[in-house]
Structure formats: C-alpha cells, structure tokens
N, C-alpha and C positions, 0 to 999 in steps of 0.2 A: 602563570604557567611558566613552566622552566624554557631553556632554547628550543626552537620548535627544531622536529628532525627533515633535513634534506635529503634531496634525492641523492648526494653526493656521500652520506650517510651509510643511506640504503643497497645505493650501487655498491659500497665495498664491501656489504655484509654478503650479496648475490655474487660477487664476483670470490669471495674466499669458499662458498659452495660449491659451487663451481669447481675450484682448486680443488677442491676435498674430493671431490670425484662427483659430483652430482651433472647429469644431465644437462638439466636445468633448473634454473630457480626464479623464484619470483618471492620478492617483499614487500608489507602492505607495515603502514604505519599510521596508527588513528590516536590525535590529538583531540578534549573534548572537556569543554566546563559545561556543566550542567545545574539547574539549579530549579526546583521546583518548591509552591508553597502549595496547601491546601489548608482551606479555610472552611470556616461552618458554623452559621451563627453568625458571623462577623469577627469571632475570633479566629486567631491563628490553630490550627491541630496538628500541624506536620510544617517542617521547614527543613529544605536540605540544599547545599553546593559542594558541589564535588569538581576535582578537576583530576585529570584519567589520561595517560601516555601507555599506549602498548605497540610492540611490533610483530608482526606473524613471518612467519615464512613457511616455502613450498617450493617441497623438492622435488624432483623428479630422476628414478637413475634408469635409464634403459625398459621405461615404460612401466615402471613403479612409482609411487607416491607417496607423499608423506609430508604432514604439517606440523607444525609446533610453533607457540607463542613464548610472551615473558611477558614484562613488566619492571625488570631488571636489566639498565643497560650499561650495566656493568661490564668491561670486556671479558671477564672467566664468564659472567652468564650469559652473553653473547657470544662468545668464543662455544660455550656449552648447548646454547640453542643447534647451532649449525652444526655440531657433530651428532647430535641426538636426530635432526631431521635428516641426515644422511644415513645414518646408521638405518633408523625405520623405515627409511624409502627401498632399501636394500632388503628388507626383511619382507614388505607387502608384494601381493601377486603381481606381475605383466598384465596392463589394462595398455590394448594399443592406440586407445581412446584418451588417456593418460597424456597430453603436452598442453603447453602455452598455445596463445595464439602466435604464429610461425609469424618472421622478418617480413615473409611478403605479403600476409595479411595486414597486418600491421601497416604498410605502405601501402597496398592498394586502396585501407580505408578510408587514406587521405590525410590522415595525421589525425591528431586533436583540434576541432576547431578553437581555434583562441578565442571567437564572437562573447561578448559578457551576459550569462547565464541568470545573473544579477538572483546569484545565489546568499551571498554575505550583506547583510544590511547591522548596518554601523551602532542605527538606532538599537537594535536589541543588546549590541556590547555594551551600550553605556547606560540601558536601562534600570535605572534606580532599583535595589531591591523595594524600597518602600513604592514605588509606582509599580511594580507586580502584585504586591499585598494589595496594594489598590484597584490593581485590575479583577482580579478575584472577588475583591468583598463588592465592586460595584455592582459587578454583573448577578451575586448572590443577590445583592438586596434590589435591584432590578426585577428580577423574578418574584420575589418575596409582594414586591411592589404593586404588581401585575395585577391581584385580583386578589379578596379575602378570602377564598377559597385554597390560595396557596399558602399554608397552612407551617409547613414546614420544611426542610432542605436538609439534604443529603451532601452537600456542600459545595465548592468551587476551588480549582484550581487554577493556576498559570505557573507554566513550565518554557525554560526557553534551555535552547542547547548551542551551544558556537564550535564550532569544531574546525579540524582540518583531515585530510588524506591524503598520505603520501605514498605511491606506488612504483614500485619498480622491479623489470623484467630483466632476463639474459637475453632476451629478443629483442632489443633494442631501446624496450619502452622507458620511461623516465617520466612524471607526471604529479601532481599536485593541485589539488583546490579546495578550498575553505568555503563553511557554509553556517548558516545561521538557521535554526527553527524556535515560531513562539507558539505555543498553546495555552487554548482558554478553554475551561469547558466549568460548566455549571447544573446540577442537578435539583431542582426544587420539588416539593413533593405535595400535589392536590390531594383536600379534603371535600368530603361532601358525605354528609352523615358519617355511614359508616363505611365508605370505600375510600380505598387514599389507594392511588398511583403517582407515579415518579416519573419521569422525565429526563434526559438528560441529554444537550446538546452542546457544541463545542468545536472548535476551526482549528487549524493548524495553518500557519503559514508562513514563507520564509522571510517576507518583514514587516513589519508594524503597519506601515499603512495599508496593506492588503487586508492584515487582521478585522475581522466583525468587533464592532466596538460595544466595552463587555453591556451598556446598556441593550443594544440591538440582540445579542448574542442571550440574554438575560431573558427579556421578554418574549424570545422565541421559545425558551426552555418551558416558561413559563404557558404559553398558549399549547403544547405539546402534552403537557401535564392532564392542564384542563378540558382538552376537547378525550381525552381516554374515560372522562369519569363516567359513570352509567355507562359503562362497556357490560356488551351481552353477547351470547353466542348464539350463532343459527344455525340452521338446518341446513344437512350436510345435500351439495345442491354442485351441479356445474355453473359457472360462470364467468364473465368477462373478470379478468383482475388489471388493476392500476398500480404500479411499483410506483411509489412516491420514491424521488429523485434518491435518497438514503437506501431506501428499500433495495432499490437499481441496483446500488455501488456494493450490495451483500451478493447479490447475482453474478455481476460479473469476478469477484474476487473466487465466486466458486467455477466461472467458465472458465478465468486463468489456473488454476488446474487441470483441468481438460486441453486445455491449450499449450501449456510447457511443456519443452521439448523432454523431462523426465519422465513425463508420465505416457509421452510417445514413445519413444526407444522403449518402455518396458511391456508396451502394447495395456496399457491401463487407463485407454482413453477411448470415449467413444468417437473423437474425432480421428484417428487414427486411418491414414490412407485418405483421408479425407480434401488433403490440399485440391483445390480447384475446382471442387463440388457447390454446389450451393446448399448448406446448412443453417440458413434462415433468412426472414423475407427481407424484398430488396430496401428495406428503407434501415437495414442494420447494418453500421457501419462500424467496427471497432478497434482501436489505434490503440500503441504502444511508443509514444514521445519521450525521448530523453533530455528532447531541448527546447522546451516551452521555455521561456522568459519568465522567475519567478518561481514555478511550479517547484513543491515541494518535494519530488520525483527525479527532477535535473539535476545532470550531473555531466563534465565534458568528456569523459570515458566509462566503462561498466568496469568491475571488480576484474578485468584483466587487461584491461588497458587500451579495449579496442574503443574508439570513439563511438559515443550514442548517434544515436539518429530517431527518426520517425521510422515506425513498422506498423504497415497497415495488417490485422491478424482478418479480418472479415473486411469485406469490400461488395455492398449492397447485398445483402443476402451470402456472398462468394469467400468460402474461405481458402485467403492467400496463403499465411504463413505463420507456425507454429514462433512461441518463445523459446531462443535458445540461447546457451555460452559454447563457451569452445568444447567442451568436452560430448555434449548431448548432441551435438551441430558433427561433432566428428562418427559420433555414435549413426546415424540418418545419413550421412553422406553428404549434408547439408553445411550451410554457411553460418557463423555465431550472427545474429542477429541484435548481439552487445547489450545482451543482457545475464551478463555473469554477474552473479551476485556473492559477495563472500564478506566475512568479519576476519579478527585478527587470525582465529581459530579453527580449524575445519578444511575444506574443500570447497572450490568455488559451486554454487548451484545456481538455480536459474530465479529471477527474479524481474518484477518488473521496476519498470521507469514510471510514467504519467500514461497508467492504462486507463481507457475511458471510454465511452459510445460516443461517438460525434450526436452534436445536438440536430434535431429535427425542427419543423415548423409550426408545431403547435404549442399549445398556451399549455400550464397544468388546466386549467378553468376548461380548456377545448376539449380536451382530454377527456375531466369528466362528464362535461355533457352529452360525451359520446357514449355514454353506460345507461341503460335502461334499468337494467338490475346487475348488481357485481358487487367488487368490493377491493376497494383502497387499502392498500398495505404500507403501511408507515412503518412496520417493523417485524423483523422476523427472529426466532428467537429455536436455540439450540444447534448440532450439527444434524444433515439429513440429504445428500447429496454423494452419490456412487456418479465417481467420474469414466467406470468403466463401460455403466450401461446410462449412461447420464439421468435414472431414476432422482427424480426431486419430491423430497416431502421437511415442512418443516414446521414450526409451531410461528402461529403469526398474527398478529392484532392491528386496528385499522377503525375506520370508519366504511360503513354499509354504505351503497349508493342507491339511492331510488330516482327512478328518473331524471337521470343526471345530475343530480344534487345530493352532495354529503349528508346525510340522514341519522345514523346516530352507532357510536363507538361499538365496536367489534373487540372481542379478546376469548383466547382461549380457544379459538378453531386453530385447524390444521389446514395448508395448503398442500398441492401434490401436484405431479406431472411430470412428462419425461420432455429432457431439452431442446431433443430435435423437435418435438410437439411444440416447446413452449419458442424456441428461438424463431421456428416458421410464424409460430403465428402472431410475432410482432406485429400491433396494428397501426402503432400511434407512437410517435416517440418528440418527447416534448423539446421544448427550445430552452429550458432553465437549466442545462450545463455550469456547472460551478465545482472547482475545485477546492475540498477542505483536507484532502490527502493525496494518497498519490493514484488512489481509485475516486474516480466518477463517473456518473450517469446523469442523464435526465429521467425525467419523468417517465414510465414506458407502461404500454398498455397491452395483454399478450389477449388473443381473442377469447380462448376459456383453459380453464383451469379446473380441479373438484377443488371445493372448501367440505372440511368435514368440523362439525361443529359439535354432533350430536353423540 
C-alpha cells in the first residue's frame, strides 16, 4: 500500500475548511487490504485482494451539514472535495442538533485511552495466501469428513482484512488505529434419502490464535447440518422457548434497534421514556463495550472521536441508557455515549461496539433440562420485528424438546411474541458467552412464547 495518510495530512485538509468558511469540520481516512478466497469441492471458485485508500470529510456551516468523499488525492481533487462540502453544507437546512463533539466533551471524556486494545495481530499480515487456501479447504473437508451423510458443500471461505483509521476534528481531536480481522466460515450440506439441509457456521476474530481451528469450526458445521435432517413441524401451541447462544445474538441485534438513540428521538421505539424502568427480568443484563481486549468491536475512539467505554444499556431487569452519537445525544438532551458510527461517506449514525448479554450461571444442558415441553431455536429466519410496538414474529427451525431432552429437529414453524412479554420473562440465561462478532449472547431461555406450525 502506498504512504499511509497522517493526522497531519488531515489536520490541514480540516483546517483549509475551516478557511473556506465552514463552521466546522471533521476528516475521516480509511486504509484497508482485503483479500478473500472461496473454495468448494476443494477447489478454488472466487479469489480476490484489493487494497482501498479513501478520505471523507464533514462540514458544518452555521448548523448545516454536508459530506463528501474521494478516492483521488490529488490536490485539484482535494482542493475540489472541500469546496463542494462547503458549497452543500451552505445549501441543506439548520439542524441545531448538527455539530461535532464540543472541546469540552472531548476533555471531560478523558482523552483516548492509549491502554493496547490488541486490535492488530502481525500473524494475519503475514499470512501466507496459500495458508488461507488452506484454512478454507481444511475446515471444507472436515465437515465433508464428519459423517457420510454429508453429502455435499455449499463451500468455505477465509477472509482477512488489515486496515487503518485516521480521524480528525476542528475540535481538537487528532487520532489513529490499525486493526486486523480474519474470517472462516464453511457450509456443508446433509443428505438423508430425500431431504438435504445445509448448514453454515463460521468465527470472525481479530487474530489467529482466537480463531476456531478450521478442523473444530468444520465439524461443528458439519453436526449443525445433521441434527436439521428429519425436521417436522408442530402444532401451533404456547411454550417455553430456548434461544441457542446464535439464536440470542439475532434477538439482541433486533433490541439494539429499539435501543439507539435514532429510533428514540423519532419516538419509533417501544422503549421510549423508558430509562429507569424495569423492562425485563432481574437476571438481564445488557452491555455495550468498546474496550474488551481483542474483541472484534474495539476500537480506542467511536466515529467522532469521543473515547469508547463500557455502557451498561439494561442493568438486572432496569433499563439505564439508550445507544447514542453526538447528534441523537444532542437531539434527547442527553450525553454521546461513543458510539458514532460513520464510513468515508455519509453522516455519523449510531452504531454499536461489543453489544452483548452478560453470561449467566447455567450450563446450555441446565437450561434444557429445565423444559418439559418447548423448543430450542438454533435459527431464525426472515425480517419480522416492529420496534415501535416491539411485536415479534419470525420464521424459525430448531430441535423439539421433551422432557428436557432434545428430541427431534423442528423447521418451518413460526415464533411470535411481544418484547416486553418476551424480555420480562427471561428465565434462564446460560454461562457459554462467546464472541464471534461484535453481537453476543448466551444461551437464553424466555418462559413461553406461541410457535405456530400448523
């Protein structure tokens, strides 16, 4: 990759905005080689590396805004970015919700911690393309391996991305960190007479030895496949449901929508007014980190410069604090809670770090021995989730439980419920916590639910 771009770079492209009459500005710059194979069969089908330098900038004139990128850093197309985002910021409406995070945000929040986030791991820079090809075809024919009933594969990839971020405000900010991600995922597909289902499972992490090794990763694909086979639907019935630990991380990715400060400010949330209520039972506890150790979510600032932290969103049943950036945070009357999230392109919005349930003290095995009759949800499938009225329905497949023991594969019912129903009646919430994104759960058990099958 060519010279990487500094903050000293960026300061003077902010500070000639500035001159031009802008308000304020702020510039983001993303460095990034990428390189994915996928494989199928054991051969190759797709191979690609790319390497990508862009810079954004964000204007602001007198509580207008306006964004523009390039790719081109040419000084006439640099010189031309910064008169086209001034010109447009001068053109869009007064939003007084519209700034940066202020000088004395910025300092009250302590600065950027320097602590090491042990975001960049070395080994994926210098990972062999032929040791990726490898990791792919292993974890294929792992699965393949697994049992003669797996039949065939829908393939495997591994993807790994190195990048950097370069940020800078008129507010004093200055900032910069480089980060590594590797992914594996493999899909195998069971046979048995005449039904075949697929499978497909896969980690993400930011370095190699965190990674599931593609054997381990392989044989799991592979057990996922085969316990689907002989899926049947039942009769449409209330019941205890079990979210397997995957299942969870679909759940809470639809709470943080209900949760971000967007969908509060425009009252499209049913938690709305909601801070300091209790909105489900005491053993739920749900965190927004931006400084786990490793976590593919980490990061030592959000998309505007303000330093991450830990933000407790539910606290035993008790919901603290919504997700916000500066702008939704100004919108409430409220504080950014650092999580602005923006690409080269666009306007910052809200996003998360390393959201996730805190793990609980039960086993999955506890879990379901706690189900007399119900049903384990390993997967849910379609969209089906109003975060106005927190109405839940969605299409979902699983294994039956009888007597507290997995009994035999589920497919083709529908789940339903509404959230405050389903988040009160947390019963059970497992201790197998594991992060393969920047959403996790455990295991979690809600008291009843309808399945409609029929």
């Amino acid at each position: 990759m060519t010279t990487q771009i500094s903050t000293h770079f960026l300061s003077d492209i902010v500070s000639k905005a500035v001159r031009r009459g802008a308000t304020e500005a702020e510039a983001i710059a993303l460095e990034n080689t990428d390189f994915s194979v996928e494989v199928r069969l054991g051969e190759i089908e797709k191979l690609e590396e790319s390497a990508s330098r862009g810079l954004g900038l964000r204007v602001i004139y007198e509580g207008r805004q306006a964004s523009a990128s390039t790719s081109d850093f040419s000084a006439k197309a640099l010189d031309e970015l910064i008169t086209s985002a001034v010109e447009m910021a001068r053109l869009t409406s007064v939003d007084d919700a519209a700034v940066l995070p202020s000088r004395e945000e910025l300092l009250s929040a302590g600065g950027v911690n320097s602590g090491d986030l042990a975001l960049y791991d070395e080994s994926i820079v210098l990972l062999p393309t032929g040791r990726k090809i490898e990791m792919a075809c292993t974890a294929e024919a792992a699965a393949r391996d697994a049992d003669p009933r797996i039949t065939n594969s829908e393939g495997a990839s591994c993807a790994t991305t190195v990048g950097r971020l370069t940020l800078v405000n008129s507010s004093g900010f200055a900032g910069e960190y480089r980060g590594t991600t590797c992914y594996l995922s493999v899909s195998p597909i069971a046979r048995d007479g005449d039904q075949m289902q697929v499978a497909g499972w896969g980690d993400t992490q930011r370095s190699l030895a965190a990674l599931d090794r593609p054997e381990e990763l392989g044989r799991e694909a592979a057990r996922r496949a085969l316990r689907k086979l002989g899926g049947r639907k039942v009769g449409t019935q209330e019941v205890p449901i079990v979210f397997e630990s995957g299942a969870a991380e679909e759940l809470l990715g639809d709470l943080f929508e209900a949760a971000s400060g967007e969908s509060i400010f425009r009252r499209a949330s049913f938690l709305v007014g909601q801070t300091g209520e209790r909105i489900g039972s005491e053993q739920l506890t749900i965190v927004d980190d931006g400084r786990l150790p490793g976590a593919v979510g980490s990061r030592p600032f959000d998309g505007e410069g303000l330093p991450t932290r830990r933000t407790v969103i539910v606290e035993n049943g008790v919901l603290r604090s919504y997700l916000l950036n500066t702008y939704t945070a100004r919108k409430l009357g409220l504080r950014s809670t650092a999580n602005g999230a923006r690409g080269l392109s666009g306007l910052p919005g809200v996003g998360i770090n390393n959201f996730f349930i805190a793990p609980g003290r039960h086993s999955p095995e506890e879990i379901v021995a706690s189900v007399g009759n119900g049903f384990y949800v390993t997967e849910t499938i379609g969209f089906g989730f109003n975060a106005v009225t927190g109405d839940y329905s969605r299409g979902a497949s699983g294994v039956w439980i009888e007597q507290g023991r997995l009994s035999y594969p589920v497919e083709e019912v529908t789940i339903a419920g509404n959230f405050r129903e389903m988040l009160r009646g947390i019963e059970m919430i497992g201790n197998d916590l594991r992060f393969r994104g920047k959403i996790a759960a455990p295991t979690v058990k809600i008291n009843r639910m309808m399945v409609s099958g029929d």
